[in-house]
Structures are given as structure tokens and as C-alpha cells.
N, C-alpha and C positions, 0 to 999 in steps of 0.2 A: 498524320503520317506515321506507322508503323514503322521500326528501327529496331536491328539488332544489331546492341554494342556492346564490345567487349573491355573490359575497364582489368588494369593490375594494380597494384599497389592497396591491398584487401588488409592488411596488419595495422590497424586500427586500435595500436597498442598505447602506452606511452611516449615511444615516438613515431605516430600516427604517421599511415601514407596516403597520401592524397585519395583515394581507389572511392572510400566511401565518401567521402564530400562528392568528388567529383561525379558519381552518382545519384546525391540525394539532389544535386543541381539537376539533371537529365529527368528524376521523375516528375520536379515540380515543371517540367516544359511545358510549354501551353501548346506546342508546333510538334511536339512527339510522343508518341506511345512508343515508349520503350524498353523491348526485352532486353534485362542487363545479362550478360556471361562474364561471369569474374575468373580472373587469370592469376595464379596461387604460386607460390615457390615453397611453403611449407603448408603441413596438414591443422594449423592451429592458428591459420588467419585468422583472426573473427569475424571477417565479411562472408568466408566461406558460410558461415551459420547463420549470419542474419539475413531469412530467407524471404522477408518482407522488400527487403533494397536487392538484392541479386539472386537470380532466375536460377540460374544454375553455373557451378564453379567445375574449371579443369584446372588441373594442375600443371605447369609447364617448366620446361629444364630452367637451369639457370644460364644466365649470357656465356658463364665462362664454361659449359656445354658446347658452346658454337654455333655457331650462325647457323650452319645446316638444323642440328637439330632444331635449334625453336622453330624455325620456319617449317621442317616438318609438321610439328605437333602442332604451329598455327592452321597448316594447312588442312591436318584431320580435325580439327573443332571447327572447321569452317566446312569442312564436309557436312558435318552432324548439323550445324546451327546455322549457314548462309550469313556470315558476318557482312552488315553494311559498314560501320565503322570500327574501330581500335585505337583505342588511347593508355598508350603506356605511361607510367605515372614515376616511373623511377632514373633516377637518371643514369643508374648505371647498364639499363635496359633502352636506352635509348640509341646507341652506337650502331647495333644490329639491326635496330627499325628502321634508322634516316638510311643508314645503308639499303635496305631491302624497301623502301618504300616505293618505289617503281612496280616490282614484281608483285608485291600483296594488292597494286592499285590494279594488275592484270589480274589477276584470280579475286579480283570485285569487294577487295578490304581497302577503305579507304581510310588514311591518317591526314592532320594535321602538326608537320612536325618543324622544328627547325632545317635550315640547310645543316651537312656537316661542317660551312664553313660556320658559318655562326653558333653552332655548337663548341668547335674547337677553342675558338677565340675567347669567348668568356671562360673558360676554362681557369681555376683557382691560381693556376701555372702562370697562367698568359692574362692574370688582369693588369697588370701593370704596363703592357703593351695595349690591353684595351683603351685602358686612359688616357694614355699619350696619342693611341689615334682617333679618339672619339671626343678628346676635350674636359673628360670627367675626374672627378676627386678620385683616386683611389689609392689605400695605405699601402706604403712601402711593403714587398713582400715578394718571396722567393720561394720555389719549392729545393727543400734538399732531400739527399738518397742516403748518407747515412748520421749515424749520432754523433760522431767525432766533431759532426760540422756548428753542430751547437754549442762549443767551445770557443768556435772562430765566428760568432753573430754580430759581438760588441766591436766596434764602435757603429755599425750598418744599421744595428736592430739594440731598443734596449728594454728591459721586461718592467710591467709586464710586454708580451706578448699571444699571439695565438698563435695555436700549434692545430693545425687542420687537415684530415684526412683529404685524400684527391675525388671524394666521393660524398662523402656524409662525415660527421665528429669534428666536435672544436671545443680545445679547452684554453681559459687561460693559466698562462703559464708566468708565475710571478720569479722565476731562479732557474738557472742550468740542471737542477737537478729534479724541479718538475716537470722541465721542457723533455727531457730526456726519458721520465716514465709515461708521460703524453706520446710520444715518437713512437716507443714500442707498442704502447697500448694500441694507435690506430696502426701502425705500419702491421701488426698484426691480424688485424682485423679488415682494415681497406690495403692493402700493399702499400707501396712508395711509387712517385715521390710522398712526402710531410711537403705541406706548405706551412712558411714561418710569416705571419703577418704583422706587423706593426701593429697594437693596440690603439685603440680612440675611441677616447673618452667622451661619452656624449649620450642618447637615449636611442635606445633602438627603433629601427621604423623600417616597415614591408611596403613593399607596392605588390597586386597583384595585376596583371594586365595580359593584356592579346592583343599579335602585331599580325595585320592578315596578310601580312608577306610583300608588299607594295608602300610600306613606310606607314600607313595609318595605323593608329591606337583605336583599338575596338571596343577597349572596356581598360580602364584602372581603377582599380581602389586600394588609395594607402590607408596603412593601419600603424597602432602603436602600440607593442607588448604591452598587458600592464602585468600579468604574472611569467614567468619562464623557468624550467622546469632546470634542474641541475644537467641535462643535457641540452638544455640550449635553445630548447621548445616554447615557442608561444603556446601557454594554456588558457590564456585568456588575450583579449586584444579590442581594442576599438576604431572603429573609421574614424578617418581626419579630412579636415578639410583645409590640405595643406597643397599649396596651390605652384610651391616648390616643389615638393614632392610627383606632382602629376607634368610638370612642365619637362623637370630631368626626364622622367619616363616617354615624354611624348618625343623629346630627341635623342632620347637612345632608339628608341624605334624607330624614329623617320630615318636617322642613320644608318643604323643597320639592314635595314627594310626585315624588322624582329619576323619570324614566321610561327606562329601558334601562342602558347602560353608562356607566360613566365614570370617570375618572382625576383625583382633588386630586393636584397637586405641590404640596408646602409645603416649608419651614426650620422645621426643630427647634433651638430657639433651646439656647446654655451652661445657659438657665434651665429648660429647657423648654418653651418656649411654643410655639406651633404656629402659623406665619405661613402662609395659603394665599395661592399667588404664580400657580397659574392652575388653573383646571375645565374639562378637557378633556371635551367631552361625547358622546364613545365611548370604545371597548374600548385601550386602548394597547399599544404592542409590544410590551409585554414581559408583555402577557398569557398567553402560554404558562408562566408562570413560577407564576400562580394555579391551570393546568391540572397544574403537577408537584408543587403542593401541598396538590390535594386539591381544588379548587375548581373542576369546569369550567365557567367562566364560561359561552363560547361556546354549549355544549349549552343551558344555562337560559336564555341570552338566546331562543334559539329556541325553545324551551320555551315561553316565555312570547307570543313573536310567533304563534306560535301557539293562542294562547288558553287553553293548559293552567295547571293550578295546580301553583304548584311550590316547594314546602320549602323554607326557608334553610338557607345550608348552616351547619354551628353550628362547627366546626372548620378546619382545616391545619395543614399540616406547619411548625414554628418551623426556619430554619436549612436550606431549600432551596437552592441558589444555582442561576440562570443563570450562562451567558458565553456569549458572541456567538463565531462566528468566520466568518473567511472560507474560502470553497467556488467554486473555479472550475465551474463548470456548463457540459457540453462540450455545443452545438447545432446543428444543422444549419441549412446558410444557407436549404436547402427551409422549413425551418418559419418562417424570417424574413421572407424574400421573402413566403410565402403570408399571413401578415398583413397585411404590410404593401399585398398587394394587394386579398385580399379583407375584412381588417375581423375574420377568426376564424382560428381554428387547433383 
């Protein structure tokens, strides 16, 4: 079955965005021939040039442009290219899609996305309220709006701590005086609120998984850092076969009835316990890591945007590993320039 899909998140940098995994899952499908259109917000993606994984790249506004416009300029690439699906990979690009996902499903672009309530609710803001109605571990934590307020944390909050943008960025913060150049750091870069979380101590651990919108889990696979990168990045990581780990996942789903992809990061406590520290609610980057273990995520998410019924997957592989590396990719300034003037390549 031929398919034209459009994929963003193409910066496949350091701190890599889902765009290319989630692609290189779509070409190994065995149920698709798939032209990819990758979707750009700067000229120096590196997906835009890796021209082996994506067909051809437009470049599109950014969210804080406005709804009208992207949905314009989705709708002239849909002109040129007849998009069957679109999968947005960012989350701060998500807001505008669940909102607009009616209208794109009439002009014959189909998504798999969260509802906006389910969006909302896991939000870094509101997991504290998740927890309490869903039954789950999670660290004390509060968003504040300005610096003053990390003066007044103790006796609530004690450091270390994390200091977490409302979107992307987290550092820890061991004193009032690193929490505070943490605050301006992301408050500058993502806005406010800062979310201040209670640190826990313990080993980091991912689940990635797909909820088809009706309580079923379609696919998880948890993993376990083994390198991370001074922003916070799994550079490397291995499947587990942790049977905790996939049971919490399977009742946050059924509970929530989860709709599309997404990613718990939690702490596996000395004792065990299972602290979820944020609900990323799409595909993460290190979702290639599900597709070499048996799981292709990305196929079933499309699968499913498409209205098909589609089997859980019951299995993976225990003790796959990723590792990240770097790849200089040699481009011509012809394909730069021509973005940069006309908007595609």
C-alpha cells in the first residue's frame, strides 16, 4: 500500500527529535511503501539532507505563528503532495493539531493524536493531580512564575531538586542559587511557568508505548539509560524485561483510554517503586530502539490513523541495545540556499 506521510521533528541533533526514528520505523514497514515529506522549522535540520530517509522537506511556521498560519501552509503541502497521514513529533506542536484534527481529517490528512483532555492532564503542571486520580507515584511538584518563589520552597521542596521547563529542559539543582540560574535559563528559552520537582533518587527507566484510544496498549517497550548526555538525553539505552514497568503502563492506558504514542520517564526507586517524573505524549527518540525489538511502533501508529484494526504486539526482544553516534553529513550549499529561498527542497 503506498502512503504519503508527513513527519516534523527532522533536528537529529544532540538533542535528537523523534522525526528521523520515527521514519526509519515507516520505511522498514512490511504493509507500506512510503513517501516521507518532512516538516522543518529551521534551515539546518539534518533530516532535511538525509535524502535517503525523506522524499522531500517544506519548511513550516512555528506554533507560536498561529493556528491559521500552519494550517495554511499544511494545507498548500497537501496541495503539492496529497498527504495521507501527519505525525507531529513535538510537543509543543501538538496543541494546534489535536485542536485542528477534525478539519485536516476533512481535507484527507489523517493523525493519531491524543484527546486535548489527555494532553492537558499529564501536563508537568497537573501531574500531581494525575496521580492522585489515576493511583500513580508521582514526585511532589509544583509549577512557579517567578524567582522570588525559590526562596519560599523549603520546608515543601528540599534540594537537590529539578527545575523543568513547561516543554523541554531539566536540570538538577543542588542550592537556591543554581535553581535560580536554571529558572532564567529555561524561563528564557521555553516561557513560564518553571516546574520545581522533588528529586528521586533511583535509576532512570522509559517505557515507549501506543494507547489505540479504547484502553488497549498496542505496543510497550521499556528501556534503561545506560549513557545520558549533560542535557538529559538517552545516548544509549537497553530493553528490559520488567514486568512492573509494562503493567504500570498498561493501567495508565486502560485508564486513561491513552490515544496514540507516548513516553512515561520514571525512577526505579533501591525499593522498587516506580516514581513517574513526566508523560511525554508522543513517540520519543529513542523509539527506533522498539522498532529493533520487535515493536514497530511507527507502522501501528499509522495503522491505526488510518482507521485499521491492529493486534497488540504480545512480545520483544530482552537486551537490545541502542547507541547514538555522530555522522557528519556532507551538503551542498545549492540545497541550502534553495530552502532557504523557496520554503522546500
Amino acid at each position: 500500500m503506498q502512503l504519503t506521510v508527513a513527519v516534523s521533528g527532522l533536528n537529529n541533533i544532540d538533542s535528537p527529535g523523534p522525526g528521523i526514528p520515527v521514519i526509519r520505523g515507516l520505511r522498514e514497514s512490511k504493509e507500506f511503501d512510503v513517501k516521507i515529506i518532512g516538516l522543518a522549522y529551521e534551515n539546518l535540520e539534518p533530516g532535511i539532507y538525509m535524502h535517503n530517509l525523506v522524499d522531500k522537506t517544506y519548511q513550516i511556521p512555528y506554533p507560536s505563528s498561529g493556528m491559521d498560519a500552519l494550517l495554511d501552509r499544511i494545507a498548500y503541502i497537501h496541495a503539492q503532495e496529497k498527504l495521507d497521514v501527519l505525525i507531529p513529533n513535538f510537543d509543543a506542536e501538538l496543541f494546534p493539531y489535536i485542536k485542528s484534527e477534525e478539519l485536516l481529517k476533512e481535507m484527507g490528512i489523517k493523525m493519531f493524536l491524543p484527546t486535548l483532555d489527555q494532553f492537558e492532564e499529564r501536563h508537568k503542571s497537573n501531574l500531581p493531580e494525575f496521580g492522585k486520580k489515576y493511583g500513580v507515584n508521582i514526585p511532589p511538584s509544583k509549577p512557579i512564575s517567578t524567582i522570588s518563589e525559590i526562596d519560599r520552597l523549603y520546608p515543601e521542596f528540599e534540594f537537590p531538586l529539578l527545575v523543568k521547563g513547561k516543554f523541554y529542559d531539566a536540570y538538577i539543582a543542588h542550592s537556591p542559587s543554581e535553581a535560580k540560574n536554571y529558572f532564567t535559563k529555561i524561563s528564557f528559552k521555553w516561557g513560564l511557568p518553571i516546574i520545581i520537582q522533588q528529586f528521586v533518587k533511583g535509576t532512570e527507566v522509559n517505557v515507549v508505548a501506543l494507547g489505540d484510544g479504547n484502553g488497549k496498549t498496542i505496543a510497550a517497550v521499556p528501556m534503561r539509560k545506560q549513557y545520558i548526555t549533560d542535557k538529559g538525553k538517552a545516548w544509549s539505552g537497553i530493553t528490559l524485561g520488567d514486568e512492573s514497568m509494562l503493567k504500570l503502563t498498561n493501567e495508565i492506558i486502560a485508564a486513561t483510554k491513552w490515544r496514540g504514542g507516548m513516553e512515561l520517564e520514571m525512577i526505579k526507586t533501591i525499593d522498587n517503586q516506580l516514581f513517574i517524573i513526566e508523560i511525554n505524549p508522543r513517540l520519543p527518540a529513542w523509539v527506533y530502539l522498539a522498532v529493533g525489538a520487535g515493536q514497530n511502533i511507527p507502522e501501528a501508529l499509522v495503522k491505526l490513523a488510518l482507521g485499521k484494526d491492529v493486534e497488540p504486539y504480545e512480545n520483544y526482544e530482552i537486551g537490545k541495545m541502542f547507541i547514538r553516534y555522530s555522522y557528519d553529513l556532507i551538503c551542498d550549499l545549492k540545497e541550502f540556499e534553495k530552502l532557504s529561498t523557496t520554503g522546500e527542497l
